[in-house]
Structures are given as C-alpha cells and as structure tokens.
C-alpha positions as CSV (number, residue, x, y, z in Angstrom):
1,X,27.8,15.7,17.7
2,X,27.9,18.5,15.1
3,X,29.1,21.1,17.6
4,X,31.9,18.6,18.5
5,X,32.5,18.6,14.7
6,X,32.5,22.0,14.0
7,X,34.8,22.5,17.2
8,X,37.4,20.4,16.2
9,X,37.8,22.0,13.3
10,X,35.8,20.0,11.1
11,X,33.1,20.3,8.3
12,X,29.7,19.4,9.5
13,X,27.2,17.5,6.8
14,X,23.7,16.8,6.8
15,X,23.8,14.3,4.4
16,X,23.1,10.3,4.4
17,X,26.5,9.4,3.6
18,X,29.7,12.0,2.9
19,X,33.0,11.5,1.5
20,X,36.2,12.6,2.2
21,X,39.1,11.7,0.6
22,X,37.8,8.2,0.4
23,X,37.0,8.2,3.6
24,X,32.9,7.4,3.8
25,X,30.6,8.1,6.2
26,X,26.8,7.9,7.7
27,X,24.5,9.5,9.7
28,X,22.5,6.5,11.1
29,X,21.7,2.6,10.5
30,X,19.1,3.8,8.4
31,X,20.9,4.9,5.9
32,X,23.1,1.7,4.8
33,X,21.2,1.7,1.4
34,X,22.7,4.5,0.2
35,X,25.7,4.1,2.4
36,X,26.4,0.9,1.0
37,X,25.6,1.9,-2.5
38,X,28.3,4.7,-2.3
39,X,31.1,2.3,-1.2
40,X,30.5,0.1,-4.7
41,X,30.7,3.2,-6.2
42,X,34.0,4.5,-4.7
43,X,35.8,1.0,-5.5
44,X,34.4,1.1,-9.0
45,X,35.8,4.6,-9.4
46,X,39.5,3.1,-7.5
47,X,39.5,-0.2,-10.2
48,X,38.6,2.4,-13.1
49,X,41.4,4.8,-12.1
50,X,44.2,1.5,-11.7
51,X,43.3,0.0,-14.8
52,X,44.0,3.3,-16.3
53,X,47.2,4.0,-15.3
C-alpha cells in the first residue's frame, strides 16, 4: 500500500491515525482507540472554532 501511496503522489505515514485537512485516517482495526479518540477531538476543535466566529 505505501508504494501505491507514494506513487500517486501522496504522503506516506506510519502513524496510528493521520489527518489531513479533516480528513482522518488509520492504519488497522487496532488502532480505533486512538482513532476514535482523534475524531472527538477534531469535532471539539470544529464546535470551538464555530462558536468563535
């Protein structure tokens, strides 16, 4: 899959969860933890940033 990735054009990460302009990602089912935990903390950030403006 990485060279795919990196063939396309894209950036490769070895992380357990990346983000790209809000879009969120993992590497396997094992990491929903942390996957999870990142998208409560990207619509936390999205609330924060409308009830700012």
């Amino acid at each position: 899959m990485k060279a795919d990735v990196v063939n396309a054009g894209g950036r490769w990460q070895d992380n357990a969860v990346a983000v790209d302009n809000g879009v969120i990602t993992s590497g396997n089912p094992d990491d929903l933890d942390t996957f999870s935990s990142k998208i409560i903390q990207q619509v936390a950030k999205s609330l924060q940033a409308l009830r700012a403006a």
